[in-house]
Structures are given as C-alpha cells and as structure tokens.
MILUM-916358 format. One record per residue (C-alpha): residue number from 1; x, y, z. Coordinates in nm, 3 decimals. Layout:
BEGIN
+-----+---------+---------+---------+
!   n !       u !       v !       w !
+-----+---------+---------+---------+
! NUM !       X !       Y !       Z !
...
+-----+---------+---------+---------+
//
This chain:
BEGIN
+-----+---------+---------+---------+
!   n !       u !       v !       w !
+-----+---------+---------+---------+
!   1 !  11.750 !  10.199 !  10.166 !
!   2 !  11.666 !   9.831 !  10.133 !
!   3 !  11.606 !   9.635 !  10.415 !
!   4 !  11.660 !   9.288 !  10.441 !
!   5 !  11.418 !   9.068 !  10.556 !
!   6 !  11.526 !   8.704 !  10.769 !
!   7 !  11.287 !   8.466 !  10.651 !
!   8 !  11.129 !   8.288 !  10.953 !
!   9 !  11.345 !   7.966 !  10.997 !
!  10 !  11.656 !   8.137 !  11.022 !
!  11 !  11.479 !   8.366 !  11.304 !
!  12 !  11.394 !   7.981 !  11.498 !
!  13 !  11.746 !   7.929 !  11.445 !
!  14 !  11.876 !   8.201 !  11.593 !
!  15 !  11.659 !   8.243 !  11.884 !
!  16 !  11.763 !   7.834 !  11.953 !
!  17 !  12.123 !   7.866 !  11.942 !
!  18 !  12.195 !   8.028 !  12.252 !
!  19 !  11.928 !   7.786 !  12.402 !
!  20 !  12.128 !   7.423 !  12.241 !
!  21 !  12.432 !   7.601 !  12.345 !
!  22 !  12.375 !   7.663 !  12.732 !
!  23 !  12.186 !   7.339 !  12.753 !
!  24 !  12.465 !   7.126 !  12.605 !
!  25 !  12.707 !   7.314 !  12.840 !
!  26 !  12.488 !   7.202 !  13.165 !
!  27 !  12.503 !   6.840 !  13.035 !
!  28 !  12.941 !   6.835 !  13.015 !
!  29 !  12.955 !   7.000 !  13.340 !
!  30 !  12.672 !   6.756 !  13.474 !
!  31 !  12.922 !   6.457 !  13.340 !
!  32 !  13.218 !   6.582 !  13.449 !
!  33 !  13.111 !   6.651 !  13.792 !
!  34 !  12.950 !   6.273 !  13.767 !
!  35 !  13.308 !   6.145 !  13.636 !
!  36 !  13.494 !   6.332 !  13.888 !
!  37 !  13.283 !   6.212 !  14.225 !
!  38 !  13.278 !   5.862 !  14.081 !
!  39 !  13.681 !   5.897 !  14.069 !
!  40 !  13.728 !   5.996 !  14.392 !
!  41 !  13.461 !   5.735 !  14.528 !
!  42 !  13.701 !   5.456 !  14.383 !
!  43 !  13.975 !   5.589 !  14.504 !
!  44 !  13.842 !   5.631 !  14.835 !
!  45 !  13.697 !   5.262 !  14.810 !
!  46 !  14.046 !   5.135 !  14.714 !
!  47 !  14.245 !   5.318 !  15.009 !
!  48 !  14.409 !   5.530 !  14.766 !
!  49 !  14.256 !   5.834 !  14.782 !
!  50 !  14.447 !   6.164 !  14.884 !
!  51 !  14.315 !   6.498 !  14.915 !
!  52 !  14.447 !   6.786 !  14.758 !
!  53 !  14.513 !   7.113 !  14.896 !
!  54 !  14.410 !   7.417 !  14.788 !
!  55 !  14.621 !   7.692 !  14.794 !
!  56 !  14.440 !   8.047 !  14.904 !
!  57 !  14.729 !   8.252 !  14.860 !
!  58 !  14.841 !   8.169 !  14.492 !
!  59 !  14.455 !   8.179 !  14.423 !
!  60 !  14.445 !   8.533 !  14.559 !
!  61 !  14.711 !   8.626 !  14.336 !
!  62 !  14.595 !   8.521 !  14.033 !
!  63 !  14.245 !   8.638 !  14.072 !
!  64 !  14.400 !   8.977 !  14.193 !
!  65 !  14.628 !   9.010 !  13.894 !
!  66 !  14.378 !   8.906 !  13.618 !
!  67 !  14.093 !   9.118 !  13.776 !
!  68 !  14.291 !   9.417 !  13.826 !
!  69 !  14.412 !   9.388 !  13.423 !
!  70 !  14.118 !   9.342 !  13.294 !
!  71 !  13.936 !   9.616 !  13.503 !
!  72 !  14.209 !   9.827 !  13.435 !
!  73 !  14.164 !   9.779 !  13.051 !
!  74 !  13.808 !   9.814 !  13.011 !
!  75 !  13.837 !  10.122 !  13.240 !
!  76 !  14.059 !  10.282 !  12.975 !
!  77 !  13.848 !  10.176 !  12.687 !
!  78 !  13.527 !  10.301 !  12.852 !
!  79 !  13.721 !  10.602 !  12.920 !
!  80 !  13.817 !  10.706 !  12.602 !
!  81 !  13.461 !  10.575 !  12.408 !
!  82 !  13.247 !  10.740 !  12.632 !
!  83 !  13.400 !  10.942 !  12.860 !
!  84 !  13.332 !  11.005 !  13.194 !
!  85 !  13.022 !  10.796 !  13.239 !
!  86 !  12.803 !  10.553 !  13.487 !
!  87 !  12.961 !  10.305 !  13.196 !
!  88 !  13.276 !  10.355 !  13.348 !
!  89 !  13.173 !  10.126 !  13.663 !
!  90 !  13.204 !   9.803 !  13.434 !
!  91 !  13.573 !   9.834 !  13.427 !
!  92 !  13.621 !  10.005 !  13.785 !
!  93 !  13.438 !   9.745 !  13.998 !
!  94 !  13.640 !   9.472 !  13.818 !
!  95 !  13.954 !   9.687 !  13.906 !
!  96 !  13.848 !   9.767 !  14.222 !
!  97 !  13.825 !   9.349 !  14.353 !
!  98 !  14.108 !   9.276 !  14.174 !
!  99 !  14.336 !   9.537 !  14.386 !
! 100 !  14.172 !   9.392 !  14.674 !
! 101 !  14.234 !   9.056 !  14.590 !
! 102 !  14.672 !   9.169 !  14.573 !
! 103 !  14.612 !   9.345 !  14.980 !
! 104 !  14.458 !   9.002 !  15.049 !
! 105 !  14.726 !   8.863 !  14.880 !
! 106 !  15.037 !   9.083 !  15.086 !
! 107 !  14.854 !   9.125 !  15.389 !
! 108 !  14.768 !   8.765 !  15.473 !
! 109 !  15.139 !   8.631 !  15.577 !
! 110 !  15.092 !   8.288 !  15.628 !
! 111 !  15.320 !   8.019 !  15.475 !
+-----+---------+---------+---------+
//
C-alpha cells in the first residue's frame, strides 16, 4: 500500500480552519448582539419600545418534539450499527428530554 503524505502547509491549513471558523462565528454573534441592544436602546430612547413576550408553552413544544425525533432516530441508528451498547445513550438522553419537554408541555395548563 502507498500512503500518502500531506505536505506541511496543507496540515497548517487544516489545523486553522476550525480555528478562523469559530473565531469568525464569535465576531457575528458579538455584532449582532451589539446591533440588537443598540436597537432596543433607541427604541427605548424614542418611547417606542415594546417588549415581547415569550411564549414557554409553544417553546416546550417545539423543543419536546424536535428532541424526542432526533433522539428517537439516532437511538435506532445506534441500535442497529452497534447494537446494544453504552453508544446507545447518545440517542436515549436526547429522547429522554425531549419526552419530558411534551409532559411539560401537557401538564403545565396555563393559557
């Protein structure tokens, strides 16, 4: 067999890339956040401001319903690669929030 060999610059490269990439990321959230309060300061400067409401319940829901699919799938997946594992866990405890996130969902009544 013949191995190939990454010449050195292409190893800087891709030990950077993850680096430039989380970096960058930091810097948009930093502006937005920075955009965002300077929005609301005007607005609260200018009498104009109104705050929003967040709502719990529909929150709950979603979170509960994308949690429990996505546990639910990786639990089958892990399943049938590997059997019945410790790898398992990465699709149960996923599952297991999301179906508590639907009880929080149905039990809280308010509304």
């Amino acid at each position: 067999m013949e191995e190939k060999i990454i010449s050195s610059a292409a190893q800087v490269i891709i030990a950077i890339t993850p680096i430039v990439g989380i970096a960058i990321g930091g810097v948009v959230v930093f502006f937005s956040l920075l955009w965002h309060h300077l929005e609301v300061r005007r607005q609260i400067l200018s009498g104009t401001y109104k705050r929003e409401k967040f709502n719990l319940k529909a929150y709950s829901l979603l979170i509960g319903l994308l949690l429990t699919g996505i546990g639910f799938m990786l639990t089958v997946v892990f399943a049938l690669l590997g059997g019945i594992s410790i790898s398992l866990l990465g699709g149960l405890i996923p599952f297991s929030i999301g179906i508590c996130a639907i009880i929080f969902y149905r039990v809280n009544d308010w509304e």
